[in-house]
Structures are given as C-alpha cells and as structure tokens.
N, C-alpha and C positions, 0 to 999 in steps of 0.2 A: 079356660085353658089358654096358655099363649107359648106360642112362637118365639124365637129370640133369634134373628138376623140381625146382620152387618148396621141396620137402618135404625134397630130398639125393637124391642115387645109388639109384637102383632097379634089380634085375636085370631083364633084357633075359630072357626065355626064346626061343632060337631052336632052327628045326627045318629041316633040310633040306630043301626039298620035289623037288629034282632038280636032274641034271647034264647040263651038254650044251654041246659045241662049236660056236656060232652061225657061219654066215657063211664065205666063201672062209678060206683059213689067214691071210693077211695081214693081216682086217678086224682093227682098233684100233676096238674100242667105244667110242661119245664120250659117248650117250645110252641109257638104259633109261627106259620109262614103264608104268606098269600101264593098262589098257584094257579094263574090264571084265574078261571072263574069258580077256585074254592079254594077253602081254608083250611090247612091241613094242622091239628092237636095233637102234639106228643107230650109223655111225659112217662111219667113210674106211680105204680102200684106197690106201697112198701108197706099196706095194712098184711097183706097174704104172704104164706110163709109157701114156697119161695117169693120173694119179690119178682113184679115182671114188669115190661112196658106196654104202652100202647100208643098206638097213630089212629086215631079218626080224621078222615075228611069231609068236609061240610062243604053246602053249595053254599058261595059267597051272598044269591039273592036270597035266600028264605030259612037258613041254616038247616036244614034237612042234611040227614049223615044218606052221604054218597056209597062210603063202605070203612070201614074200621076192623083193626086187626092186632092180638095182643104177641107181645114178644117174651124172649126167654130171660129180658134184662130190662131196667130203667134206663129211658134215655138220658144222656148228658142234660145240663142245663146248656138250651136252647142250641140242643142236639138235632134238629133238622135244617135242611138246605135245599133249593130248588136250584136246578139246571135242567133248562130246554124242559123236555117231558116225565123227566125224573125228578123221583124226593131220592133225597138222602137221609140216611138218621145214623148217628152214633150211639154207642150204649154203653153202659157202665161199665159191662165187661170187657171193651175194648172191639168189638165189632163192629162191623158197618155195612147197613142195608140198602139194596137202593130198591127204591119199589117205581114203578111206573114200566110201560111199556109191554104189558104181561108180564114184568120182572116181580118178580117178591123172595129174592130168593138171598141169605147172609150171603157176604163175599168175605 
C-alpha cells in the first residue's frame, strides 16, 4: 500500500490488528469510526422486511463487541460521526441518533 505526499509515494507499513465478523449475517457496513479506544460499525439490514440499522462497537485491542444495538432504519453511507463522548448516526429515514453519555435516545 502507498501513501502519496507532497514528496512522491511512501510505503504504507500495515499490521493486522484482528478479525471479526460484526453484526447479524445480512448487515452491509456503510460506516466505521474510531472512538477512542473502539471502533464503532454501522450500517443497514435490507435482507428483512422491514429493513433496519445497526451500530456495534468493538474494543479497538482485541475486537470483542462492547454492546451493539439495531435501529428502526439503515444508516446513511458513512452515516456515523464522533464528538467528544458521543456517536452520532444518520438514517435513511431522516433521523438522527446520538448515542453515548447514557444517551440512546432518536432526537
């Protein structure tokens, strides 16, 4: 993999840090964001009728799910957002969640 700065092509050094299957089998990932020390998957479920969303957060050392939680819509394409101690997520239907803080609630 390479880089491309000001300077030319620099190699990219990467390392695995782990594998893991997020989410019901149907979830289509739309979004990934880093969140301090985890990594929070959104995306939509559009095998089930209704279609919905879902967010899992993962610990960034060892991918283990922290807690995950499905919604009443599919998120945007790369429909999540981090500030300070909240996520944010948008949804297809025009809503927007913010979860963090003991917050989980649509606004």
């Amino acid at each position: 993999m390479l880089f491309r700065s000001s300077s030319g092509a620099v190699p990219l050094k990467t390392s695995k840090l782990w594998s893991k299957d997020v989410g019901p089998k149907d979830l289509r990932c739309s979004s990934v964001v880093l969140c301090g020390d985890a990594v929070v998957v959104g995306g939509g479920i559009y095998e089930s009728n209704p279609q919905s969303g879902y967010i899992g957060i993962l610990s960034l050392k060892d991918g283990s799910l922290l807690c995950e939680r499905r919604f009443d819509s599919p998120l945007v394409y790369n429909g999540l957002a981090v500030s300070g101690d909240s996520i944010f997520a948008s949804f297809e239907d025009g809503t927007v969640c913010r979860l963090g803080s003991g917050s989980g609630s649509k606004k």
